[in-house]
Every structure is written in structure tokens, then in C-alpha cells.
C-alpha positions in Angstrom: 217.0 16.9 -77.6 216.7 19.4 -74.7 219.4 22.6 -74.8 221.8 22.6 -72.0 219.9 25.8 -70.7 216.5 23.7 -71.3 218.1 21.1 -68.6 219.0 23.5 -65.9 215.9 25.0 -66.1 214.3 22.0 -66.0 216.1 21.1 -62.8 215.5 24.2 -60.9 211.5 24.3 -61.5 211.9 20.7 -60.0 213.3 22.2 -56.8 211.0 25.3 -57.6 208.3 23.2 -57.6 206.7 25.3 -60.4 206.8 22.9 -63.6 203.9 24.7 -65.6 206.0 27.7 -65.3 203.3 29.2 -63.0 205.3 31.2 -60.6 208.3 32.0 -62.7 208.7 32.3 -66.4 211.2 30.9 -68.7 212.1 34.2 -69.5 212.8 35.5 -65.8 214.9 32.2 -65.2 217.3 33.0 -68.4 217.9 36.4 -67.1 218.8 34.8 -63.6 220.6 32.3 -65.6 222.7 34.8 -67.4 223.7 36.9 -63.6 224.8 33.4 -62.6 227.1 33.0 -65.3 228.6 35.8 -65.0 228.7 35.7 -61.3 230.9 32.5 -62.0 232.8 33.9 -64.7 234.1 37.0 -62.2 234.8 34.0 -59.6 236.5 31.8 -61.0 238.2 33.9 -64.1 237.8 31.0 -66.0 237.6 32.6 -69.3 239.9 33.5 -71.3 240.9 35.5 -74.3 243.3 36.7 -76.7 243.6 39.7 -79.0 246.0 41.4 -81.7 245.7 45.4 -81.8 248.0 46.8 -84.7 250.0 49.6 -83.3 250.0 52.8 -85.6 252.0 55.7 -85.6 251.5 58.4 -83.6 248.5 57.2 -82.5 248.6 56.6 -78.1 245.4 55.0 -77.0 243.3 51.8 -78.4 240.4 50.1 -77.8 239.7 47.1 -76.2 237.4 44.3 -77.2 234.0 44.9 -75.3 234.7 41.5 -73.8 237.4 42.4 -71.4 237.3 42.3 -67.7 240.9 41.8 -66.8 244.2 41.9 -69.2 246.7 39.4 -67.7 249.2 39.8 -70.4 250.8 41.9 -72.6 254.0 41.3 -75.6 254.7 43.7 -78.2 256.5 42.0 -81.5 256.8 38.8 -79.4 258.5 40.4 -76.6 256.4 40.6 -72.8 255.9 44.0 -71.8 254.9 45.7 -68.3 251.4 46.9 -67.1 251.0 50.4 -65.5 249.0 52.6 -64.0 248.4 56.2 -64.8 250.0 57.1 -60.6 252.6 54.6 -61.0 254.4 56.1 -63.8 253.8 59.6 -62.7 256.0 57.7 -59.8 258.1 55.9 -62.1 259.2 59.4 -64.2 259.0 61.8 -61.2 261.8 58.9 -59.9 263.5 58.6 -62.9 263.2 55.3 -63.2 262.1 54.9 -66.8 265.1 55.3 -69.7 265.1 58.5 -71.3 266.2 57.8 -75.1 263.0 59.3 -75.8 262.6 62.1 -78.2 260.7 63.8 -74.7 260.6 67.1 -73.2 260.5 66.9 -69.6 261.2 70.3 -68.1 263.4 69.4 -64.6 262.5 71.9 -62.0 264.9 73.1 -59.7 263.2 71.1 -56.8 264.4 67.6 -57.3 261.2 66.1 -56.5 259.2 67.9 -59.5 259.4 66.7 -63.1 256.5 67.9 -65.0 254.2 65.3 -65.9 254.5 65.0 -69.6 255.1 61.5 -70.5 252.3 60.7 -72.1 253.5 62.6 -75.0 256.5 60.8 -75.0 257.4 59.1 -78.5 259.9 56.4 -79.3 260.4 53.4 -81.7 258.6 50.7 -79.8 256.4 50.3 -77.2 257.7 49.8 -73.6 254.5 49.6 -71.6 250.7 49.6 -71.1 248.8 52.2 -69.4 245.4 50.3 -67.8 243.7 51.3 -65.0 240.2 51.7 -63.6 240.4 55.7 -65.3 238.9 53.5 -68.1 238.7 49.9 -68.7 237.6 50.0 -72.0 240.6 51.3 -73.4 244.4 51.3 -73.3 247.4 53.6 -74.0 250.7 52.5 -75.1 253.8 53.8 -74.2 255.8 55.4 -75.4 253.7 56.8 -78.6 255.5 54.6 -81.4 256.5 57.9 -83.9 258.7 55.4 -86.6 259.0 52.1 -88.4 261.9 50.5 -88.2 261.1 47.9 -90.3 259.7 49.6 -93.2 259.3 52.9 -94.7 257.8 53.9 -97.6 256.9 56.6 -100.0 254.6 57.6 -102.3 253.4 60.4 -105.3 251.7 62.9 -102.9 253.4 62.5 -99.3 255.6 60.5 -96.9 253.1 60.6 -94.8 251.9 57.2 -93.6 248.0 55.8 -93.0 246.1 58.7 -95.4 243.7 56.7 -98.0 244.0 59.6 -99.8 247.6 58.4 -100.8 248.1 54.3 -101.2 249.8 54.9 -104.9 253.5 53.3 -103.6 256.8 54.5 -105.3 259.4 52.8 -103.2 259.9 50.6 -99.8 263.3 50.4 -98.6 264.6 47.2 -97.7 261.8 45.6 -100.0 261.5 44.2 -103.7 259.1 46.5 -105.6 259.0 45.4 -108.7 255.1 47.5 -110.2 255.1 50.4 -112.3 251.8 51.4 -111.6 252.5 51.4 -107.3 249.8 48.9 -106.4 250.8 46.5 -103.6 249.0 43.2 -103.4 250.7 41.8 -100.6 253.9 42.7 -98.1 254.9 39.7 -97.0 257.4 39.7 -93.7 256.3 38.4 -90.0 257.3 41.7 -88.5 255.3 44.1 -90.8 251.4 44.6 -90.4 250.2 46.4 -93.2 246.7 47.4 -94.2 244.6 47.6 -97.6 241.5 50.3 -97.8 239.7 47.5 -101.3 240.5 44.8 -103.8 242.5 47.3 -105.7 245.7 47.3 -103.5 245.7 50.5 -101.7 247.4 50.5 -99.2 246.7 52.6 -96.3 249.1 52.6 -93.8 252.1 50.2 -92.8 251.8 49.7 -88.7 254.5 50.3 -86.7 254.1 47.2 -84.9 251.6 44.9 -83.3 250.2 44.3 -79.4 249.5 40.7 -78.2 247.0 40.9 -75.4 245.7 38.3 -72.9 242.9 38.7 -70.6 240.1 37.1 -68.4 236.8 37.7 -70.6 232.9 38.3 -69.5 230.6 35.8 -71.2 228.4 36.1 -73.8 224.8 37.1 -72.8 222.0 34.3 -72.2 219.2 35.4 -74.1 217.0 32.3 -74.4 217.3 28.3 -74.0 219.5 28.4 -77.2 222.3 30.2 -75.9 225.4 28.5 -75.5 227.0 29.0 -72.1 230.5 29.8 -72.2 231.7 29.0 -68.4 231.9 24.4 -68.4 229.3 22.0 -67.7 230.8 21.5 -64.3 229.3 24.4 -63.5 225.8 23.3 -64.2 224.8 22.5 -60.8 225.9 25.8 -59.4 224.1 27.8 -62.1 220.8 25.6 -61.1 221.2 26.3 -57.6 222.1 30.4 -58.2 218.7 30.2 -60.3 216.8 28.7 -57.4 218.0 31.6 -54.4 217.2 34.0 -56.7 213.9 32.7 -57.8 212.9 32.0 -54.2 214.1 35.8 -53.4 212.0 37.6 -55.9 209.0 36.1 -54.0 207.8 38.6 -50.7 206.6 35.1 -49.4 209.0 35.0 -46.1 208.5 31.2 -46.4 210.8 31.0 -49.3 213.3 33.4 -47.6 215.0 29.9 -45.7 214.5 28.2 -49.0 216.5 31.1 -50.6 219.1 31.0 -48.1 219.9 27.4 -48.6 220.2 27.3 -51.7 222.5 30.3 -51.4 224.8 28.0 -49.6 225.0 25.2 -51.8 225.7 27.5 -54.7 228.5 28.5 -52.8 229.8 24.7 -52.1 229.6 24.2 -55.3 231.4 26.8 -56.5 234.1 26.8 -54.0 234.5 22.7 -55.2 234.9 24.2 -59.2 237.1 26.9 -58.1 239.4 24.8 -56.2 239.4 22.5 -59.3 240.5 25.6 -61.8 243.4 26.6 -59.0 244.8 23.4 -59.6 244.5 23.9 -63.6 242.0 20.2 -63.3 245.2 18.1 -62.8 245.1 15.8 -59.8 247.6 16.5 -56.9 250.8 15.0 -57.8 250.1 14.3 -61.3 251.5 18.0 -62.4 254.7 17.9 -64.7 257.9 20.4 -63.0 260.1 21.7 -65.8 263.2 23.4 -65.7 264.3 26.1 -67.8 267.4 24.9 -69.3 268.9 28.7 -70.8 270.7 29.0 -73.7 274.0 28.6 -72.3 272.9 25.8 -70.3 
């Protein structure tokens, strides 16, 4: 049974008029076949992802999953937190507008429009915000820098010092039952407490401080050959056959296929302004969309 890929293909060497492969080869077709995806991916934004980053102490910027073209969404411990830009909190703290109940120092000048710009060594208990902009994409930076746990502390034989592997023998947890006389820790269970293990023999490594809940519009996978699985629906199909077809009628110099090229330019475009329209509207029919009404608490 012919791949999905093996069908669009199929479809635009029909319109190519180049069956045997003569002109164009499978492999130049899966490369154009892989820009149209992801021309349709950045369109429409129609895939999405999720990811959990453990938040450790003292530690201020993470990685991202290589995925990631936009994050949409953000919640620390279950509770939504704010996007911001490296110039917009340089606003917000030369403003005032952030809390200060961090363990900071800002130096005030005696200009009221100059506060030193230090607030990315800021530390607190929990994170308040992201910092995400185009300085670099592939990572993020929390703030402010989580410095405590104030779910769980612990402490072993060598140091208080959380997250060394050269430690992991455990002595004592407040708030928890330790019941081993030997300090090896098999399992911490509680919903707000990410911990991690360095092997099989229960040393532990660090206790996180918390963890980061991140939603974002994703880049597919690369099409590497008529196996691949394309990520973006098969609504799409038509489009991707059509974006194949300008493309493969551009590569030639021929100026005969330049009109060719052209139209099928355009009805790439119809159909993906037809698919995009049907994402805007999440694919429910007009009308047919549920309204609800947040009923609060108190309500």
C-alpha cells in the first residue's frame, strides 16, 4: 500500500508530467515536500506541543526542546504565569512595577528614572515570569532565580547543599517520613515535589524547586524519504501537492514553466487559505460552537 508521501508525489508528477522520474527525482520532491510542510506548519500554527522543565535552584536559564517555534503558554506548579521580554522588564523594574519581596539589590539612583539593571540576578521562592525573546529562541530564563524549596528541604552526611551527586546519602527531610538507616531514598512521593535519582541505587541528586509547564506551536519533523510521517493533517495534502508542483516548475530555467509555476503558486494559496480558515474556527461549523460561562466560586 502506497505511503501517504508515495501519493502526493504520485499526484504531482501527474501534473509534472514526469512519471519515470525523468525531470525531477524522488529525492528533490521530498526535500520540496518537507519546505512545504513547514511552510504550512508556520501558517497555519497548527502544531502543537507541550513540555515539563524541572526548575532547579539557583539555576536562571533552560533549554528548550529543539522543536519550538512559538511558546503560547506558560504555568509554574499549576498556576499561569506572564511572558516577557528582556526591554520590557528593564521597563517594568526601571517603573517599579514588579513586587520587590525579592532578596535583590537594586541600587536607586538619585535620578528617579535610573534603577540599575540588575534583575536578572534577582532570586525568590517561585517563579513569577519568563524571559523569551528573539535574543535567543532556543532558550528561556525564569524569573525570579528560584534560591529555596518550600516544599522540602533536606540534608545529608557531607553538605546541605542540594543537586551534587557527590552527596545523595539522605539523613533527614523535614516534613517527610524517613524511615532508612542507611539514607537511600527509593521514591518521594508528593504532587508538588520533583525529585531526581543519578542509578538504581537511590541516590538522589537533587530535589527541584519546582516545575514549568510550557505550551507552544512546534516545527515538524523533517521529511527524509516516502516513509516519513507527515505531522501537519491530510487536509493539507492537496496544498503540499500543489507547493511541490511551483517549486518543481521553478527549479527549471525553462520560462515555459514559469506561468505553470505561477499557477500553481495560486492554488497553493487557495488551498491554504480554505485550511486556515478551517483551523480559525477550531473545524467546528458556524453555529455549532458550545458558549460557557464561568460560574466562580462564589457563584
Amino acid at each position: 500500500m502506497a505511503t501517504r508521501i508515495e501519493n502526493i508525489l504520485l499526484r504531482a508528477r501527474d501534473t509534472l508530467a514526469d512519471s519515470q522520474g525523468e525531470r525531477w527525482s524522488d529525492a528533490r520532491l521530498i526535500r520540496l515536500l518537507d519546505e512545504g510542510q513547514q511552510d504550512v506548519a508556520k501558517h497555519t500554527k497548527i502544531l502543537k506541543g507541550e513540555v515539563d522543565l524541572l526548575v532547579n535552584i539557583d539555576q536562571a536559564i533552560y533549554d528548550l526542546p529543539s522543536d519550538v517555534w512559538l511558546l503560547t503558554r506558560a504555568a509554574y506548579n499549576n498556576c499561569k504565569i506572564d511572558f516577557y521580554s528582556h526591554s520590557q522588564l528593564d521597563h517594568l523594574v526601571k517603573t517599579q512595577a514588579l513586587t520587590q519581596d525579592y532578596s535583590n539589590d537594586h541600587t536607586y539612583y538619585s535620578n528617579d528614572t535610573s534603577i540599575s539593571s540588575c534583575w536578572e540576578t534577582d532570586t525568590g521562592s517561585k517563579v513569577e515570569a519568563l524571559v523569551y525573546d528573539r535574543r535567543n529562541m532556543e532558550q528561556i530564563r525564569v524569573y525570579p532565580i528560584v534560591n529555596t524549596n518550600d516544599e522540602v528541604t533536606f540534608t545529608t552526611d557531607n553538605s546541605d547543599f542540594i543537586g551534587s551527586e557527590l552527596l545523595g546519602v539522605v539523613t533527614g527531610m523535614d516534613n517527610y517520613t524517613f524511615n532508612s538507616n542507611f539514607g537511600v531514598v527509593t521514591e518521594i512521593y508528593d504532587p508538588n515535589v520533583e525529585s531526581t535519582f543519578s542509578d538504581v541505587f537511590g541516590v538522589l541528586t537533587g530535589v527541584a524547586a519546582g516545575k514549568l509547564h510550557l505550551w507552544y506551536i512546534r516545527m515538524p519533523n523533517a521529511v527524509t524519504s516516502v516513509s516519513s510521517e507527515l505531522e501537519i493533517p491530510k487536509m493539507f495534502d492537496t496544498a503540499l501537492k500543489h507547493y511541490v508542483v511551483s517549486n518543481a516548475f521553478d527549479d527549471d530555467y525553462d520560462t515555459r514553466f514559469a506561468e505553470k509555476a505561477q499557477k500553481a503558486a495560486a492554488l497553493y494559496e487557495r488551498e491554504l487559505g480554505i485550511a486556515q480558515d478551517t483551523q480559525a474556527k477550531d473545524g467546528i461549523r458556524d453555529g455549532q460552537a458550545r458558549k460557557t460561562t464561568y460560574r466562580g466560586a462564589f457563584n
